[in-house]
C-alpha positions in Angstrom: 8.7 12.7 7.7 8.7 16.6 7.3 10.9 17.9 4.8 13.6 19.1 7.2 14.1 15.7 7.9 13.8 14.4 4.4 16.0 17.1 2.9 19.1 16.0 5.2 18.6 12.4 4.2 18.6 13.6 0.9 22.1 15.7 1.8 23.5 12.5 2.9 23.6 10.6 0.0 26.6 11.5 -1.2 28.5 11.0 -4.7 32.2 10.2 -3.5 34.6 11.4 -1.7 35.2 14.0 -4.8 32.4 16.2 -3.3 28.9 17.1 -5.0 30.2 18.3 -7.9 28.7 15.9 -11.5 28.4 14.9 -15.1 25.4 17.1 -16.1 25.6 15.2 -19.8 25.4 11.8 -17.5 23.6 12.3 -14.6 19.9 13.8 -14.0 17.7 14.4 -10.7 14.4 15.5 -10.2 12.4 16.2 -6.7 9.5 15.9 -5.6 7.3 16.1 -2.7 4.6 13.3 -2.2 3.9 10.8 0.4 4.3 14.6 3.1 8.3 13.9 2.1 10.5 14.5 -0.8 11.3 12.3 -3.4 14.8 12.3 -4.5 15.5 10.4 -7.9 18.8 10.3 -9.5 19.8 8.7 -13.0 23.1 8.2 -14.3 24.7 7.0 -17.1 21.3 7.4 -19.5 20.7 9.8 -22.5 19.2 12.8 -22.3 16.0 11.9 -23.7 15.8 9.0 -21.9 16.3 10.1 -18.7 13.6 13.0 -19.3 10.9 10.4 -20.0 11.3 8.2 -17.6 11.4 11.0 -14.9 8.6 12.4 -16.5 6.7 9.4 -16.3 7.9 8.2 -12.5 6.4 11.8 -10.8 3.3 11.6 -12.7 3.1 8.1 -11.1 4.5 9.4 -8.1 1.7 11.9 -8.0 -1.0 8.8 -8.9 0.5 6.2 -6.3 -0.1 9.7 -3.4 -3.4 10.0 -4.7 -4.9 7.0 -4.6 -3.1 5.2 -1.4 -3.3 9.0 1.0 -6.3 7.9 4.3 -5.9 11.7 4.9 -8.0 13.2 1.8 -10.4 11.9 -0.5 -9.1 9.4 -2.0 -10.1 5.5 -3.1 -8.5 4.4 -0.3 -10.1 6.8 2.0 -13.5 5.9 0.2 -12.6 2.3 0.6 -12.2 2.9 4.7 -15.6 4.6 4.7 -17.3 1.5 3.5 -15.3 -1.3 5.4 -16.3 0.6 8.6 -19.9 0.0 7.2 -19.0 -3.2 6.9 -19.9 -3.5 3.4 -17.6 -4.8 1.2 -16.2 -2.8 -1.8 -14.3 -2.8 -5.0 -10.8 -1.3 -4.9 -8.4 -1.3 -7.9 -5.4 -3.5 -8.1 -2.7 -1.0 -6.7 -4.9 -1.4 -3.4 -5.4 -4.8 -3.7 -1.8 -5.8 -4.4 -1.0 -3.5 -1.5 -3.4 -5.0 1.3 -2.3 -8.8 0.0 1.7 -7.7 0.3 0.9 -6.3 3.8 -1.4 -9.1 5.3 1.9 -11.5 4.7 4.2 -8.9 5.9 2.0 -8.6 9.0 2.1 -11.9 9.7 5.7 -12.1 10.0 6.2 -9.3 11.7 3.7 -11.2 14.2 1.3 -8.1 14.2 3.9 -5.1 14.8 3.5 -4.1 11.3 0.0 -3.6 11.2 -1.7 -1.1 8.5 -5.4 -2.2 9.5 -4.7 0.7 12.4 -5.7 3.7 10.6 -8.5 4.6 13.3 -5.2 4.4 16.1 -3.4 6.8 13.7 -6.2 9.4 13.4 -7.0 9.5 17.1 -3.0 10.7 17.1 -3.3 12.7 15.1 -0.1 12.1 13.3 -0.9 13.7 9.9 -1.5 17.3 12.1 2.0 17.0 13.6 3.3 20.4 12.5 0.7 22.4 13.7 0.5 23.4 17.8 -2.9 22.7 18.7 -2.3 19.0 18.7 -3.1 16.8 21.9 -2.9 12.9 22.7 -6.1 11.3 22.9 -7.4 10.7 26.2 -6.5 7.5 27.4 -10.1 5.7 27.8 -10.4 6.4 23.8 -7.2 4.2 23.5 -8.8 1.8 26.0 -11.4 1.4 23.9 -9.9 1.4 20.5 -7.7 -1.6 21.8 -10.8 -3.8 22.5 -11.2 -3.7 18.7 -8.1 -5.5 17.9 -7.6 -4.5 14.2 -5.3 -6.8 12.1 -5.2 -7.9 8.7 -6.2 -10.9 9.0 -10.1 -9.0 9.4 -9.6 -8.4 6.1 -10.5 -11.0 2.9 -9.5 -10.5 -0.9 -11.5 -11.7 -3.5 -10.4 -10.6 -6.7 -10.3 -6.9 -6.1 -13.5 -7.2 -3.5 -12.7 -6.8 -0.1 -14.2 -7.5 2.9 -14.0 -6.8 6.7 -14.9 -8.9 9.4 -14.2 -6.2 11.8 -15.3 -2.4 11.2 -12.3 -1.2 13.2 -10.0 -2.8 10.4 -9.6 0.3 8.2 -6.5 0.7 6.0 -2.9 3.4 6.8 -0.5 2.3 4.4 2.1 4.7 5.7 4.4 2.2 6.5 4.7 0.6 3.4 3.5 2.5 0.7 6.6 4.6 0.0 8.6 1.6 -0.2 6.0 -0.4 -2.8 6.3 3.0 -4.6 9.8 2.8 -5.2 9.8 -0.8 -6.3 7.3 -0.5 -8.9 9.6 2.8 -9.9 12.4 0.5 -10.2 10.1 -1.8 -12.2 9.4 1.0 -15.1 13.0 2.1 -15.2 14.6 -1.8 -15.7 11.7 -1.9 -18.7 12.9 1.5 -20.3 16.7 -0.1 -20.0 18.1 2.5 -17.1 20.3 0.4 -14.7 22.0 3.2 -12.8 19.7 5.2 -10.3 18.7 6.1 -6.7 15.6 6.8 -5.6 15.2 8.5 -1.4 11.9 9.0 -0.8 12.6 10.6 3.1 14.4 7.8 4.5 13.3 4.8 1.8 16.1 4.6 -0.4 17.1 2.2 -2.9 19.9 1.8 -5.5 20.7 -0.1 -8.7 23.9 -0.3 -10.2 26.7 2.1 -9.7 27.3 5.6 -9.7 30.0 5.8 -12.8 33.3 4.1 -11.2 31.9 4.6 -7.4 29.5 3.0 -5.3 26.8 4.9 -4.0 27.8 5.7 0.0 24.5 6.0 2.6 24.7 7.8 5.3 22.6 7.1 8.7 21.2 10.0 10.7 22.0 10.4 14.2 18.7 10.3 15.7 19.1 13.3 17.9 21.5 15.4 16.3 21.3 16.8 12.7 24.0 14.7 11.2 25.9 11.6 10.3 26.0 8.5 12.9 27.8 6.5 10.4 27.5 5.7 6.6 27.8 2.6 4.5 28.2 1.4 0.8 25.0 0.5 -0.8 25.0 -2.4 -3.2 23.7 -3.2 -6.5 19.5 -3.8 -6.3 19.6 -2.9 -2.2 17.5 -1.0 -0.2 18.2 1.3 3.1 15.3 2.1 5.1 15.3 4.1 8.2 12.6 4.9 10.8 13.0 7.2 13.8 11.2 8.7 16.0 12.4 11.6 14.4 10.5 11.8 11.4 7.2 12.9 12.7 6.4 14.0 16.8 4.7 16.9 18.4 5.7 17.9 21.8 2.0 18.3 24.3 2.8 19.6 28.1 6.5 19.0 28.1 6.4 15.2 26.5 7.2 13.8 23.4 4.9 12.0 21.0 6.1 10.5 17.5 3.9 8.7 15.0 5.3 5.2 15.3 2.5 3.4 17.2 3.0 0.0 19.0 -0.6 -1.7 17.8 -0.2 -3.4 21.3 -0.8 -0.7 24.0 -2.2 2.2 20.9 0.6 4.4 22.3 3.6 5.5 20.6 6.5 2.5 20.8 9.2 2.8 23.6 13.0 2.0 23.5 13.7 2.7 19.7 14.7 5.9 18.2 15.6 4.4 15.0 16.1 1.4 13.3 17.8 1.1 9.7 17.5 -1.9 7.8 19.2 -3.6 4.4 16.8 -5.6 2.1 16.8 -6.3 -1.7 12.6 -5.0 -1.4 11.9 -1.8 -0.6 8.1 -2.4 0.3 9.5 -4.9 3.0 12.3 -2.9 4.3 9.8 -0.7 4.8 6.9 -2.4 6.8 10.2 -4.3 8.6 11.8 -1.0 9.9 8.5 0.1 11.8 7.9 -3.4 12.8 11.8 -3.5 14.2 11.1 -0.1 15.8 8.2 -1.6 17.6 9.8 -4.4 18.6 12.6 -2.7 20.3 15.9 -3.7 22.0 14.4 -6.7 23.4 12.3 -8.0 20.6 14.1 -7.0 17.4 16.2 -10.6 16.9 12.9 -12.3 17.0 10.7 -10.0 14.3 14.0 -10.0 12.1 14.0 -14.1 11.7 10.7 -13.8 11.5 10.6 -11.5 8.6 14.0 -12.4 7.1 15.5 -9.5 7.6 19.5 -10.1 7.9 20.8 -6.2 8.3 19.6 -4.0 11.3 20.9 -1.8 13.4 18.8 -0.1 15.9 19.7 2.4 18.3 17.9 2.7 21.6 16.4 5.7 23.8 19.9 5.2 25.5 22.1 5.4 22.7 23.0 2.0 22.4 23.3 0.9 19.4 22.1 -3.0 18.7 23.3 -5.0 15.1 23.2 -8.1 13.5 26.8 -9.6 12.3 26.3 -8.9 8.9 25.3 -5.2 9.2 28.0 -4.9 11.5 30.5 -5.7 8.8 28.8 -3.2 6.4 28.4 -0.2 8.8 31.4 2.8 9.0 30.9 4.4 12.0 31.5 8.1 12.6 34.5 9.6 14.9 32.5 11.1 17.4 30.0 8.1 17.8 29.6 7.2 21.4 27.1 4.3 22.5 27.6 1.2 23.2 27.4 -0.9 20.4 26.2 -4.6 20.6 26.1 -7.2 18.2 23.7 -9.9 17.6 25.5 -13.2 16.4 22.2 -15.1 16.2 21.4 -13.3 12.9 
């Protein structure tokens, strides 16, 4: 997500219908920009000291989790890549290993659609040049034959911290995930230190604990085509709000639009969605759900959302319909001006 985007998710997480204004003995923020998005963490209700420390502590490992999990720079995961396309196997710490276990059973129940052994796909994109404007597609007999490969997790086998590939074309993009994991472990350090009030948006991934003094903290969805508001809803104690568009990342080439959500299936960008937003106590699974939900599309979504046990969904098509389960349709405030078609799933 560039930091346009990120920085009006950030705006719309608002503090009550009392405006922006706040407590500066109560409540304590900090930004910062990892993962290519910013990082918006708010406290409340802690002491002073407190609250220093344990933001302190959360962008140093903010700034570790970045450079260890990045596939664009030299990192142990990119290091790690290097050798499974050798197909030699190699030692990764635990972070990585946790992360690759977590996303081989998120893959799985996502039936493939989340799939972060695609990080050959993603480079042929291009994805992590999208601002610049000498970017092209790749031609399509390089997808052709990228697709023959058939990446997946399940090429992958852990054993302890050694892992090994059965297929060189499995190398490792945690982009889907890894802002979300990041945010849970966050949450981890913060319940230890005793802080049970706090929001953390990293560019979309957002999750909350407690309250915000005598208010709830209020969420509000981007309209994936215009710069504001599509609607807005209460977030809940220990919940997390993830939303994926095709918004966040894209680069136009002779007229046509490409964004960095990639459908594993044909190795082009996936049709129908422009956003999905989904509700989950787990932000690491919110996460890979929303990109596998985007993937899936209008027609698919029900299906990967059993699958994954995902409950709360709404996703808005390239036509502006708008597509819900019951439950998120009972949480959801919709704005005046909102005009698709909304449908609602009662299967889930």
């Amino acid at each position: 997500m560039n930091r346009l985007n990120a920085l009006f998710l950030s705006l719309c997480l608002t503090l009550g219908s009392t405006g922006c204004t706040q407590d500066t003995h109560r409540e304590f923020k900090r930004t910062i920009l990892k993962f290519g998005t910013l990082i918006d963490i708010t406290l409340y209700d802690v002491e002073p000291a407190l609250a220093e420390r344990a933001l302190d502590q959360l962008e140093t490992n903010f700034n570790q989790y970045h450079a260890d999990w990045t596939s664009w720079q030299d990192s142990p995961l990119m290091r790690a890549n290097e050798k499974l396309a050798l197909g030699e196997p190699v030692k990764v710490d635990a972070s990585i290993a946790q992360l690759i276990q977590r996303s081989q059973v998120l893959s799985q129940n996502s039936h493939g659609l989340f799939n972060p052994s695609i990080n050959q796909l993603i480079s042929l994109w291009q994805m992590h040049r999208s601002d610049e404007t000498n970017i092209q597609p790749p031609e399509p007999q390089v997808i052709q034959d990228w697709l023959k490969t058939k990446p997946n997790m399940n090429d992958l086998k852990l054993d302890g911290l050694t892992v090994r590939s059965r297929n060189p074309a499995a190398q490792l993009n945690f982009g889907a995930f890894a802002k979300g994991y990041a945010i849970d472990l966050s949450f981890d350090y913060l319940r230890i230190l005793g802080i049970h009030n706090a929001v953390i948006n990293a560019g979309g991934d957002l999750s909350v604990r407690g309250r915000h003094g005598d208010r709830p903290w209020k969420i509000g969805i981007r309209h994936p085509r215009e710069e504001n508001t599509i609607a807005w809803l209460e977030a809940q104690d220990g919940e997390s709000i993830v939303t994926s568009g095709d918004y966040e990342r894209f680069y136009i080439y002779k007229g046509r639009r490409y964004h960095h959500i990639l459908d594993p299936r044909t190795g082009y960008p996936a049709e129908d969605s422009t956003s999905v937003t989904v509700i989950h106590h787990n932000a690491g699974t919110a996460d890979a759900a929303a990109t596998a939900l985007f993937v899936a599309g209008p027609k698919q979504w029900q299906e990967i959302a059993k699958s994954m046990g995902i409950e709360y969904v709404m996703l808005i098509d390239d036509k502006n319909n708008i597509y819900m389960s019951r439950k998120m349709a009972e949480r959801v405030h919709f704005s005046e001006d909102q005009t698709g078609h909304i449908l609602v799933s009662e299967s889930l």
